[in-house]
N, C-alpha and C positions, 0 to 999 in steps of 0.2 A: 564571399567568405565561405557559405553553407559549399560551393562548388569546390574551391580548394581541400575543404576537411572532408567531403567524400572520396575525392582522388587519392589524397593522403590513406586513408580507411582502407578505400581498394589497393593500395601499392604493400599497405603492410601484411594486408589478409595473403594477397598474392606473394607476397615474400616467404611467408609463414607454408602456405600450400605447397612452394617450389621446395620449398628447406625438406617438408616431406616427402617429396616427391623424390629428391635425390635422396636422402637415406633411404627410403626405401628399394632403392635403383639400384645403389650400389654397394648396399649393407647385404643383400641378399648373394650368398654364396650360387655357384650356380646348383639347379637342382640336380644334372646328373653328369656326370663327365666319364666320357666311355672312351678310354683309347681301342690300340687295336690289340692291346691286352689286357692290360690292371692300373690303373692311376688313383691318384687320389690328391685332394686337394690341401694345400700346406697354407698354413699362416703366413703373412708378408712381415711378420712383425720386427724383419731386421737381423738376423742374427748372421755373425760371419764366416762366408763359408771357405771350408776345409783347404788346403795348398790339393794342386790337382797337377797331375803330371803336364809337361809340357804339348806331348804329343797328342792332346787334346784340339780337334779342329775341325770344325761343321760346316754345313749350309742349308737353309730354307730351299728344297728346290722347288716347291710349289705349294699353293694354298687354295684350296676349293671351298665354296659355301654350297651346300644340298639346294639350293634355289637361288635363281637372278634375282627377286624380290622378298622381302618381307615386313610385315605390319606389324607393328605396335603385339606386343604377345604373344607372337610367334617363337616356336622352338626353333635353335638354328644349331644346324650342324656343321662342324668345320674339321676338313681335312689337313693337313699337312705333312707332307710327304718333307723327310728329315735323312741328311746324307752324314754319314762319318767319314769327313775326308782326313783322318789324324792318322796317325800310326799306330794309336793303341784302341782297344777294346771300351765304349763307351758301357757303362752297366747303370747310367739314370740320366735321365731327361725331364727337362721341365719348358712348358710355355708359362711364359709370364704376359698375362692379358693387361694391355690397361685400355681402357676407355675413358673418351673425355666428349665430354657433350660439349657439339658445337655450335646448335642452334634446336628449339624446338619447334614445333608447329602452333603450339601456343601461343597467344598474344602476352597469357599473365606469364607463362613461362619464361620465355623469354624476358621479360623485363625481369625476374629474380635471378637472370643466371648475368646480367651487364652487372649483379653488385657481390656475385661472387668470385671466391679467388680460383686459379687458376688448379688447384689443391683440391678447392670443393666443386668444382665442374670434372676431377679425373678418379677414379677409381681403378685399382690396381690387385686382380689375384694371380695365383698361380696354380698349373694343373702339374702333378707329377706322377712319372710314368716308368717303370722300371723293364723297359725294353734292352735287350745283349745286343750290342749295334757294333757288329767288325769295322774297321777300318776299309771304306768301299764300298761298306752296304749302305742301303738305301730303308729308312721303313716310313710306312704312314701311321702319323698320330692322329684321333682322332676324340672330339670335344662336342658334348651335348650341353647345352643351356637354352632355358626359359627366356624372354625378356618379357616386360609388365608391358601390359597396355595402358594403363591407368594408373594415376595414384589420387585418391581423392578431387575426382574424377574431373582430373587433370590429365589428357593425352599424354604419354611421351613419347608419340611419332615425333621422331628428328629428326638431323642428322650430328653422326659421331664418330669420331677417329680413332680407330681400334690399331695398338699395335701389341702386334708380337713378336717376343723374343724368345729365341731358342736357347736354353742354355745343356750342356753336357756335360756332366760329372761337374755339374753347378759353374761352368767357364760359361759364359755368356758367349755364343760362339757367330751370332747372325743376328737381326732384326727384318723385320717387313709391317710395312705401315700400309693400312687400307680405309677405306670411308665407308661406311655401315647406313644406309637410310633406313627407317622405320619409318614404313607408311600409315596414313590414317586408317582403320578400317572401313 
């Protein structure tokens, strides 16, 4: 009986550290986001956006991370080279990053992320970027962020499924899905 209500004790404590450990992961905007001009970060809070011409039409044509590796705390940068294959004159851009953790390195972590939903394992921002993109041109966006080492010192070296969506004059116009590992130190 004493063995059962220990396990119990550690599952909830470890529930309690995880629920931190994601707010704290994914509550945290990122700290700097640098395109290759002026961006800035928007709320996801939903709101509808505007009718956009039809001649609206993109592509992802590549996606770079500044290093093959990174650990737990590591600043990462990410390039994206962004084409306007449309007929008209793009004048705003946005990525829409989301992340979903899909396992940790942790033993406690892992067990709080099998009892959460699929909602509180993804977080979801958006960087926006007010680049003049012709029809044919080509430009690279580019995105500075932090990731925690720790949270109550709890690792969150993982791994996690980062996608991005390109949108133009807010038409959502491409996607590219990648897998992101955060190593132990």
């Amino acid at each position: 009986m004493k063995k059962i209500f220990i396990i119990v004790i550690g599952l909830l404590i470890t529930a309690a550290v995880t629920s931190a450990i994601f707010s704290t992961w994914y509550l945290e905007e990122p700290q700097e986001c640098v395109p290759a001009s002026t961006s800035s970060v928007v709320n996801n809070a939903g709101s509808k956006a505007p009718s956009v011409p039809s001649g609206i039409k993109g592509s992802i044509e590549s996606i770079s991370m500044d290093k093959d590796k990174y650990y737990a705390g590591d600043t990462v940068v990410a390039d994206m080279q962004v084409k306007n294959t449309g007929t008209v004159d793009v004048t705003s851009e946005y990525i829409v990053i989301s992340v979903k953790c899909i396992k940790l390195e942790s033993f406690a972590g892992n067990m709080a992320l099998k009892g959460m939903s699929e909602g509180e394992k993804t977080q979801t921002y958006t960087i926006k970027f007010s680049e003049v993109l012709k029809p044919g041109e080509s430009k690279k966006l580019s995105a500075t962020f932090n990731t925690p080492e720790e949270v109550s010192g709890v690792s969150l070296a993982g791994e996690y499924d980062l996608t991005l969506t390109l949108k133009l004059n807010d038409r959502t116009v491409d996607s590219e899905k990648m897998n992101l590992v955060l190593y132990e130190k």
